[in-house]
C-alpha positions as CSV (number, residue, x, y, z in Angstrom):
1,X,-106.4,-7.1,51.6
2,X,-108.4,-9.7,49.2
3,X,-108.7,-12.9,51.4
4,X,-109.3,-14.6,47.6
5,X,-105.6,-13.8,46.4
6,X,-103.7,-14.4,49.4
7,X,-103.3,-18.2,49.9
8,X,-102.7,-18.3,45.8
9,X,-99.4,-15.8,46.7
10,X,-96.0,-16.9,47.0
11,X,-95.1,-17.4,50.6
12,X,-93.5,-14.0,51.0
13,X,-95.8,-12.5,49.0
14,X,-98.6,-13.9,51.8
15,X,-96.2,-12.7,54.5
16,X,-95.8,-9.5,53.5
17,X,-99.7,-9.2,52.8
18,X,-100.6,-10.6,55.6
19,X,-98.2,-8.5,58.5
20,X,-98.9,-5.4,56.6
21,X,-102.5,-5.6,57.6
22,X,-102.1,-6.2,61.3
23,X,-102.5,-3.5,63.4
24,X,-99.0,-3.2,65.8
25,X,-98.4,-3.7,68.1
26,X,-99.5,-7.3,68.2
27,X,-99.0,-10.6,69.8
28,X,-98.2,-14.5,68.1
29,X,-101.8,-14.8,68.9
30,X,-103.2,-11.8,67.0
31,X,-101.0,-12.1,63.9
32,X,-101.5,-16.0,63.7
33,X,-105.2,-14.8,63.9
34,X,-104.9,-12.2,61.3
35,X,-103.6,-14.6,58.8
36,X,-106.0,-17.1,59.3
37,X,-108.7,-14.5,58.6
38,X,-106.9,-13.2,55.2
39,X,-106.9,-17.0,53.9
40,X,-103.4,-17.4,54.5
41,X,-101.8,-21.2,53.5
42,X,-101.1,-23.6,56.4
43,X,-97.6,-23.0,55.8
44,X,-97.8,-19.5,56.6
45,X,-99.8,-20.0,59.4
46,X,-97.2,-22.5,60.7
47,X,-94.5,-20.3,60.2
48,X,-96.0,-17.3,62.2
49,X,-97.7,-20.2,64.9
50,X,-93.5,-21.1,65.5
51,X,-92.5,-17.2,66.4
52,X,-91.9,-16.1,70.6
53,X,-95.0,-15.7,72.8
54,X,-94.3,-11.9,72.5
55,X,-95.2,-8.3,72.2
56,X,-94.0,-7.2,68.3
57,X,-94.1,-3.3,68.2
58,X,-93.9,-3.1,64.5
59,X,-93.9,-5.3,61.2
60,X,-89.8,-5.3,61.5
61,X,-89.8,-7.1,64.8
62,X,-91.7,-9.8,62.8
63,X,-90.1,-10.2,59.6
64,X,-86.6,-10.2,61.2
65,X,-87.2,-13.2,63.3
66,X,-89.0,-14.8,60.1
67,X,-86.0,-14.2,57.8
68,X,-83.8,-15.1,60.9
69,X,-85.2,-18.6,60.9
70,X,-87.0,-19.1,57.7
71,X,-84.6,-18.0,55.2
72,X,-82.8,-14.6,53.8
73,X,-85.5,-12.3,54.9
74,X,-88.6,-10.8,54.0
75,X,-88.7,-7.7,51.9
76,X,-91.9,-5.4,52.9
């Protein structure tokens, strides 16, 4: 992933950038960690800062409780 292009992505476009880079399975911590390593916009940092204190096995686990509270879902 090129930190350069990912906070000049659409928001799903950062998303799916950004969880597709994170090795699973992963905490809030690590992904909100993740992002902000990649560059990611303080929007997407809030949105993944706002998920469960949890264990996510896989990149599903994520996006369905993004799209579940952020909108129609995220296509990865």
């Amino acid at each position: 992933m090129t930190k350069s292009n990912i906070p000049a992505e659409a928001i799903d476009l950062q998303i799916t950038d950004v969880l597709r880079a994170v090795p699973y399975p992963a905490n809030k911590d690590q992904l909100v960690e993740i992002a902000r390593d990649a560059g990611a916009s303080n929007e997407l940092l809030s949105i993944l800062d706002g998920l469960p204190e949890q264990d996510y096995p896989d990149i599903d686990s994520v996006t369905r409780l993004i799209g579940g509270n952020f909108g129609p879902g995220i296509s990865v």
